[in-house]
C-alpha angles and dihedrals in degrees: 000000000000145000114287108218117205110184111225105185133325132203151150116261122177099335096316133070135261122214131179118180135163121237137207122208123219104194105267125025114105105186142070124200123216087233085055083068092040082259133130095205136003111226093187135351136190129187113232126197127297151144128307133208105201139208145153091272103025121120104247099225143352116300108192107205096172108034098173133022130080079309148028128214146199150145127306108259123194122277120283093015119137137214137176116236116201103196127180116195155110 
């Protein structure tokens, strides 16, 4: 499977670009990568509220381990769980 990307809202903000998309989990996948945001390179991220899809064993939110480079990481969440990812770069 793999990550599901909804653009929110883009814009420029101070010479470099804002983006803020919802993503869906699918289970597994761990990493994001800056084309996934229609960037070249996050200088900063930061995971927003979502939904989250709970068991036993399921993370309970987005933890962001990587938050800048060519790609961003975290850990899995359950299928089906969202997070919005807030995301400056060029």
């Amino acid at each position: 499977m793999a990550l599901t990307f909804s653009e929110k809202t883009r814009m420029a903000l101070g010479g470099k670009a804002f983006r803020a998309y919802e993503v869906t989990h699918d289970g597994s996948e761990t990493i994001m990568d800056a084309s996934d945001f229609d960037l070249n390179y996050i200088d900063a991220a930061i995971a927003g509220p979502g939904t989250q899809v709970l068991s036993a064993t399921s993370v309970a939110y987005a933890d962001l381990t990587t938050t800048y480079g060519t790609s961003i990481a975290f850990t899995a969440l359950s299928s089906g769980a969202t997070t919005v990812i807030w995301a400056i770069g060029y």
